[in-house]
C-alpha positions in Angstrom: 102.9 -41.8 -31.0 99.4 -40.3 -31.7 96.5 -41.0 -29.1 94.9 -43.0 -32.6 98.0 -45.2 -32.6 96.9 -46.7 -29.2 94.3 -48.2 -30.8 96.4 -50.4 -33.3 98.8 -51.2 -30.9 96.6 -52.4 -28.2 96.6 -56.2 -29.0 99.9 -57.0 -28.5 100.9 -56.5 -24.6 103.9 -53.8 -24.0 107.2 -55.7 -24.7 109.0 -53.6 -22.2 106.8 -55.1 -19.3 109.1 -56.7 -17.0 109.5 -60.2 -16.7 106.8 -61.1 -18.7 108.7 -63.4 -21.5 111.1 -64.5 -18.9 108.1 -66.6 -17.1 106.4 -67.5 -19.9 103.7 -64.7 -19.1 103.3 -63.9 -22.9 100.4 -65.8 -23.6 98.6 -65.1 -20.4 99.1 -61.6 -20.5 97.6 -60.8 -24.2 94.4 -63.3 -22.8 94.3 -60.9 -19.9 94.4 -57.6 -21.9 91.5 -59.1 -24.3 89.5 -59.1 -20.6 90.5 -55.5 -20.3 89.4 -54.2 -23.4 86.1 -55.7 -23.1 85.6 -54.6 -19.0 83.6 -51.5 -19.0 85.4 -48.8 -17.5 86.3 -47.8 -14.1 85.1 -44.2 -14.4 84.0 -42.0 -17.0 85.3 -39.6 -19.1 83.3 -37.4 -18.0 84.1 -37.6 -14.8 87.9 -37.5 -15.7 86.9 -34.2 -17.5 85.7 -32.6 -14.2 88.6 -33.3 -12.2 90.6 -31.1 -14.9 88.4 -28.7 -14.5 88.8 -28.7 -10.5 92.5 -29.0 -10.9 92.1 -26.0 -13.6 90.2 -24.1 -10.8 93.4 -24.7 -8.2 95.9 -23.4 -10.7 93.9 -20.0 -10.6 93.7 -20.2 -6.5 90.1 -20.4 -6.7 90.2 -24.4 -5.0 93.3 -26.5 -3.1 93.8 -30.0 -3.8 94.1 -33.0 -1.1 96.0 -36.2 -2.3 96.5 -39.1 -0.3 99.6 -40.8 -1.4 99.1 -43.7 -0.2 95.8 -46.4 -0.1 96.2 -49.2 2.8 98.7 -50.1 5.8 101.1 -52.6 4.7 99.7 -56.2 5.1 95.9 -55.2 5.7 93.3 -56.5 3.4 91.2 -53.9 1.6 88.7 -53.9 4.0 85.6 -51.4 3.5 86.1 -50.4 7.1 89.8 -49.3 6.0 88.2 -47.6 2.7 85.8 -45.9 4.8 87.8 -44.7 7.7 90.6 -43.6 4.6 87.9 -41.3 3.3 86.8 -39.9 6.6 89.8 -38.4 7.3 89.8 -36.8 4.1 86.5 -35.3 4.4 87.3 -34.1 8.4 90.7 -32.1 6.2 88.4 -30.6 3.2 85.2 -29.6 5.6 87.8 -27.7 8.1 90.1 -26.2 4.8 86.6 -25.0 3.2 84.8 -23.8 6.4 87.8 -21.6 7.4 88.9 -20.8 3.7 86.1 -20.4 1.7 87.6 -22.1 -0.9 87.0 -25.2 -3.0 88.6 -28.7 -1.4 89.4 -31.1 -4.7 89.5 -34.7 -2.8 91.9 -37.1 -4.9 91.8 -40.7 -2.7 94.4 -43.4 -3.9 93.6 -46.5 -4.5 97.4 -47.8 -4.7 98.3 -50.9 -2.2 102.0 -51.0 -0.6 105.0 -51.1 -3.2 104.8 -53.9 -5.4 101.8 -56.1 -4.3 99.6 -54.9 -7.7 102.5 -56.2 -9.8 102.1 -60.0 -8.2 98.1 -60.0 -9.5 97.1 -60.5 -12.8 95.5 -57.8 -14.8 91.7 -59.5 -14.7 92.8 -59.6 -10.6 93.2 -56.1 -10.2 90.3 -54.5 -12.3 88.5 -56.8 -10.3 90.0 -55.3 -7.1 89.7 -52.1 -8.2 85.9 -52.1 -9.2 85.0 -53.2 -5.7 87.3 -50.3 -4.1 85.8 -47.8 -6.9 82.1 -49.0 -6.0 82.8 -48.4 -2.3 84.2 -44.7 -2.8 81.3 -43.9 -4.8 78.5 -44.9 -2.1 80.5 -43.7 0.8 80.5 -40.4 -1.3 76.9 -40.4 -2.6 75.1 -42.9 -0.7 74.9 -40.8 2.4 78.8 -41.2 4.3 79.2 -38.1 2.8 76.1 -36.0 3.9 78.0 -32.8 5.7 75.0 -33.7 8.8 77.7 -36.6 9.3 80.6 -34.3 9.7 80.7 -34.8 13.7 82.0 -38.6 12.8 84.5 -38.1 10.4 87.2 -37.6 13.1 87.8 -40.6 15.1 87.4 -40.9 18.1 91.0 -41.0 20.0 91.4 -37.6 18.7 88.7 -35.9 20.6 90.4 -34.6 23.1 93.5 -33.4 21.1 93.3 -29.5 20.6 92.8 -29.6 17.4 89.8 -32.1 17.8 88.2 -30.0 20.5 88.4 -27.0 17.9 86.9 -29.6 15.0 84.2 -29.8 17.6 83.6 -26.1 17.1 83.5 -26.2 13.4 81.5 -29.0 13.4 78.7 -26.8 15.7 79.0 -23.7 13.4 78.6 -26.1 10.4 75.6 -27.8 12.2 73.9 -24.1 12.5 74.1 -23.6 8.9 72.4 -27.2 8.0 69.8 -26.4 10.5 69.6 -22.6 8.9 68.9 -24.6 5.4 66.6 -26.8 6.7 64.4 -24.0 7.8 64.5 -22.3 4.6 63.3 -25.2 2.9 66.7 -25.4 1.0 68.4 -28.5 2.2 66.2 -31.0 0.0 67.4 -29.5 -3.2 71.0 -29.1 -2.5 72.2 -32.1 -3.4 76.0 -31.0 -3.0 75.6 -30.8 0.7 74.9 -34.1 1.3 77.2 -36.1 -1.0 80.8 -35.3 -2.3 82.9 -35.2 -4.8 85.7 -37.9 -4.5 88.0 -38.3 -7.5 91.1 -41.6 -7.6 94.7 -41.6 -8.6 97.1 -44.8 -8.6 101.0 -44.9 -9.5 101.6 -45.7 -13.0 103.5 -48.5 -12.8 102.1 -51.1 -15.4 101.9 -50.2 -18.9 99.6 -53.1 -19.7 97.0 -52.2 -17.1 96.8 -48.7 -18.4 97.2 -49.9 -22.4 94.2 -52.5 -21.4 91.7 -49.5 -19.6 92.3 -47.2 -22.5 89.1 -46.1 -24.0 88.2 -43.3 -27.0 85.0 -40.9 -25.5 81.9 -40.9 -27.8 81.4 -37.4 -27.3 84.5 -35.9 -28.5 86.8 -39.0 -29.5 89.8 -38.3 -27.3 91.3 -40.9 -25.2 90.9 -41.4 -21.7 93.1 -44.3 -19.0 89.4 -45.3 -17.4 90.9 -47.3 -14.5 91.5 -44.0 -12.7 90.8 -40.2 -12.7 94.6 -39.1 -12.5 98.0 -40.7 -12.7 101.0 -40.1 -11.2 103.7 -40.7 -13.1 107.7 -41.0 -12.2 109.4 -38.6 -14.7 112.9 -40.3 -14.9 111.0 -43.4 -16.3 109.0 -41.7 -19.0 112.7 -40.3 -19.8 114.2 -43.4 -20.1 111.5 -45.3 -21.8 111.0 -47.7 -19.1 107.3 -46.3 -19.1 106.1 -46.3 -23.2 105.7 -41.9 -23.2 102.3 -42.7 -25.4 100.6 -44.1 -22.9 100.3 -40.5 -21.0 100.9 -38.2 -23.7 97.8 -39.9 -25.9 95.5 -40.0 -23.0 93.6 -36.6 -21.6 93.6 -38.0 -17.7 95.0 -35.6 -15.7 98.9 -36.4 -14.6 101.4 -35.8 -11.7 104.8 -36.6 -10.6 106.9 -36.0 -7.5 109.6 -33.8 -8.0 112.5 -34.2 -5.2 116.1 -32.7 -4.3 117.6 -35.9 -6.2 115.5 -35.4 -9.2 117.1 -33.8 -12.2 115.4 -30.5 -13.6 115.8 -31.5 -17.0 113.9 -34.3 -16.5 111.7 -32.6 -15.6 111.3 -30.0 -18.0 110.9 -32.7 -21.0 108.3 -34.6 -18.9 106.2 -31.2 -18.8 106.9 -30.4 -22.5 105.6 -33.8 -23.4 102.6 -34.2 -20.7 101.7 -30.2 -20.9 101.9 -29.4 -24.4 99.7 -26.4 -24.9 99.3 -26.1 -21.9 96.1 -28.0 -21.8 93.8 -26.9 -19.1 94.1 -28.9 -15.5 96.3 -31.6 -17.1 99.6 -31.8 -14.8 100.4 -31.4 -11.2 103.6 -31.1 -9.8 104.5 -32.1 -5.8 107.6 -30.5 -4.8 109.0 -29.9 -1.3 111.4 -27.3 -0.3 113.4 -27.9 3.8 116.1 -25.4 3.3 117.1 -21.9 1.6 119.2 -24.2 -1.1 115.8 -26.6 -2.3 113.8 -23.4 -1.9 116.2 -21.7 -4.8 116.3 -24.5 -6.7 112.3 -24.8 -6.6 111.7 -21.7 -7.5 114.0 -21.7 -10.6 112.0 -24.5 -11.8 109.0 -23.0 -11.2 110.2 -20.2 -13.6 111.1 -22.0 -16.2 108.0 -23.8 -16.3 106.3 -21.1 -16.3 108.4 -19.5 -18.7 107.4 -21.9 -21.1 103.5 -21.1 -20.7 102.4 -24.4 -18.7 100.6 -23.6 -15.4 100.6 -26.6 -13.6 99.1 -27.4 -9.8 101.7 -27.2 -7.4 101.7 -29.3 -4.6 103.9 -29.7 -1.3 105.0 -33.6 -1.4 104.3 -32.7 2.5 106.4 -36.0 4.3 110.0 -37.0 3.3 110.9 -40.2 2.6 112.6 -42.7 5.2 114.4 -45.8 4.8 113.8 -49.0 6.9 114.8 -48.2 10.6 114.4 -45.1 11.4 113.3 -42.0 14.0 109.8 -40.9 13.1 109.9 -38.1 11.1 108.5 -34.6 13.2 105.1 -33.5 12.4 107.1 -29.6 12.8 108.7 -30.9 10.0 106.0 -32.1 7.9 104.3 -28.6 8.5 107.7 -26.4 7.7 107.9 -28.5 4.2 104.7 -26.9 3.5 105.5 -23.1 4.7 109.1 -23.5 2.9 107.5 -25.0 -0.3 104.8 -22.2 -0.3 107.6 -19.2 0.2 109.8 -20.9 -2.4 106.8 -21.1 -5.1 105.7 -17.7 -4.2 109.2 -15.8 -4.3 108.4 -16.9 -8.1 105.2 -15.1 -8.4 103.3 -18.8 -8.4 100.7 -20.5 -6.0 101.0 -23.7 -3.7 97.5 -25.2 -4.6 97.3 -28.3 -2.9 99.0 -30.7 -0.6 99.8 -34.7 -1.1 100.5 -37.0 1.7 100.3 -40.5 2.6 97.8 -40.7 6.0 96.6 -43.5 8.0 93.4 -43.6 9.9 94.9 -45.9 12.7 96.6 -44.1 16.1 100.4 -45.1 15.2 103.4 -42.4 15.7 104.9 -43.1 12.3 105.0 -39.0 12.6 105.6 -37.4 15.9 104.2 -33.9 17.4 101.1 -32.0 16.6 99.3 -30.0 19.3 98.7 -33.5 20.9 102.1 -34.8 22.2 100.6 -37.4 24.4 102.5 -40.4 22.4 99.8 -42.6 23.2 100.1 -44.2 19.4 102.3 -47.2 18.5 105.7 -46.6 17.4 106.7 -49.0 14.6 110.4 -50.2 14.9 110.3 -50.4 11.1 109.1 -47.4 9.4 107.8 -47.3 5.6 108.9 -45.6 3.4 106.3 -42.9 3.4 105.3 -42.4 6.7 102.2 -41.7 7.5 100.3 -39.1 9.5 97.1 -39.9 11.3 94.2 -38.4 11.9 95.0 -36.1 14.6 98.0 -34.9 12.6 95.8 -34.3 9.3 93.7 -32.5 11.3 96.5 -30.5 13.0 97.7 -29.8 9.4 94.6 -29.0 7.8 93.9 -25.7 10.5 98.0 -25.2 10.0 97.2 -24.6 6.6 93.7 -22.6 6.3 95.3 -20.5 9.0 97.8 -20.0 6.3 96.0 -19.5 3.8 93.7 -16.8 4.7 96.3 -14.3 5.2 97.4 -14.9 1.8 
């Protein structure tokens, strides 16, 4: 299906959406998609058009990517305090990354809840949701959260006196100098950039109406955009077997990811990137792959070949904490960090570049990940882990001077 067949086929809700004739749904859920397709959007197209850009500008090694893959702890509200102290934490890992590294930091925030809690809402309920969360992120990123002279409180404040907080301490004073240097020359009032940032959103694709409903055609250049978010991320084996409709993300210009894993199947894969990448189309696809062993890296880098074989250059990522199920032993933070430096060597034995990391991260002091330069244990253990554990903000900030260690000797 053409990107101009969406709009024919936008009145009638997705007949492949679970559940929805079995509870009688039909009727509510067309009213709900006329709401949709008269909302305004979420963001712009424009907007969506940068962020391909910045993931263009990765795929060359000229920026690294940080996405959170994960929005709230289970069971907590979306409060702006959680939103806030969510984006903090991803501010304290881009300002150490671009201090150290020089390079470009594309911030990607998610805006998904816990597994299965958006399906339970109606459509109308989440855009609603959604343009509450979206209007937070934008003034913590513009109205002044984001200022770099607030860089000294992005960290919280039980990490102080971890190692790595006492050496964010130091970044934040050479950081400091430069502001103050700007200020002097007289350059700080016209340099916007410095005092806001930009934050982009992704959210699982896991409801074809929501997405159908938010598609829009841009003015400027008529091609269509998903405006409920900046990026997707998409499950390939779905698209595959057409329990996701393939038109939805092959019709839309959003840039799209997906998590590729030692249980997925390559070829998969490969037809997800021959649909989604066509052309190669400039910052359109990201790929988040993790490698723990000489037997994933070989199989990583033989995928990596093939795709490149096949003229797509995609941003890799290192889908940087394994999955657990139920009870279970926190997973090692030595872990978490040796996923990255195996995923990295594996990518690079193939002549192509890690650009970016995704992780799910929590800005409360729980162990759900163990280690770091801190070992003090002081968090709180759950006894039931989810399935994505999360780091917290003295492990991201561990990781992030892990990694622009690393990457400087590249």
């Amino acid at each position: 299906m053409t990107p101009a067949d969406t709009e024919t086929t936008r009145t009638p809700p997705y007949s492949g959406q679970p559940g929805a004739a079995e509870h009688g749904r039909a009727a509510d859920l067309r009213q709900d998609l006329q709401v949709l397709y008269s909302a305004p959007p979420l963001v712009m197209d424009t907007e969506v058009s940068r962020l391909r850009r910045r993931l263009g500008e990765a795929a060359a090694r000229k920026a690294f990517v940080f996405a959170a893959a994960n929005g709230l702890p289970a069971g907590n509200p979306m409060s702006a305090q959680s939103v806030q102290s969510h984006l903090e934490i991803i501010l304290a890992f881009s300002a150490i990354v671009m201090y150290e590294t020089g390079l470009r930091v594309v911030r990607v925030a998610s805006t998904d809840g816990e597994g299965g809690a958006v399906q339970e809402r109606t459509l109308s309920d989440r855009y609603r949701s959604e343009v509450g969360v979206l209007n937070f992120v934008r003034g913590c990123s513009s109205g002044g959260q984001a200022d770099l002279r607030n860089v000294r409180h992005w960290s919280p404040e039980f990490i102080r006196e971890s190692p790595s907080g006492l050496r964010y301490d130091l970044t934040v004073d050479a950081i400091e100098r430069a502001l103050s240097f700007f200020d002097a020359c007289r350059m700080g009032a016209d340099e916007g950039s410095l005092f806001s940032s930009e934050f982009y959103v992704s959210h699982q694709a896991t409801d074809p109406d929501y997405e159908q409903g938010m598609t829009r055609r841009s003015r400027s250049d008529a091609d269509w955009f998903d405006t409920s978010t900046h990026m997707l991320w998409v499950d390939a084996g779905e698209l595959a077997e057409h329990r996701f409709p393939e038109h939805l993300i092959t019709g839309i210009n959003n840039p799209v990811g997906t998590v590729f894993d030692s249980r997925s199947d390559p070829e998969i894969l490969i037809r997800f990137v021959e649909a989604v990448s066509a052309g190669d189309p400039h910052g359109r696809l990201a790929i988040a792959v993790a490698a723990e062993d000489d037997a994933e890296g070989e199989k990583i880098a033989a995928l990596a070949r093939r795709i490149s074989d096949l003229g797509c250059t995609p941003v890799w990522m290192c889908d940087a904490v394994p999955q657990v199920s139920g009870i279970a032993a926190p997973v090692a933070f030595g872990r978490v960090h040796q996923r990255f430096l195996a995923t990295e060597a594996a990518l690079e034995s193939a002549g192509i570049a890690l650009s970016g990391i995704r992780m799910p991260l929590t800005h409360e002091d729980v162990d759900e990940c163990i280690g770091g330069t801190w070992l003090s244990g002081s968090g709180r253990s759950p006894a039931i882990l989810p399935k994505a554990p999360r780091l917290n903000a003295r492990q991201v900030i561990d990781l992030a001077y892990l990694i622009a260690d690393h990457l400087k000797t590249r």
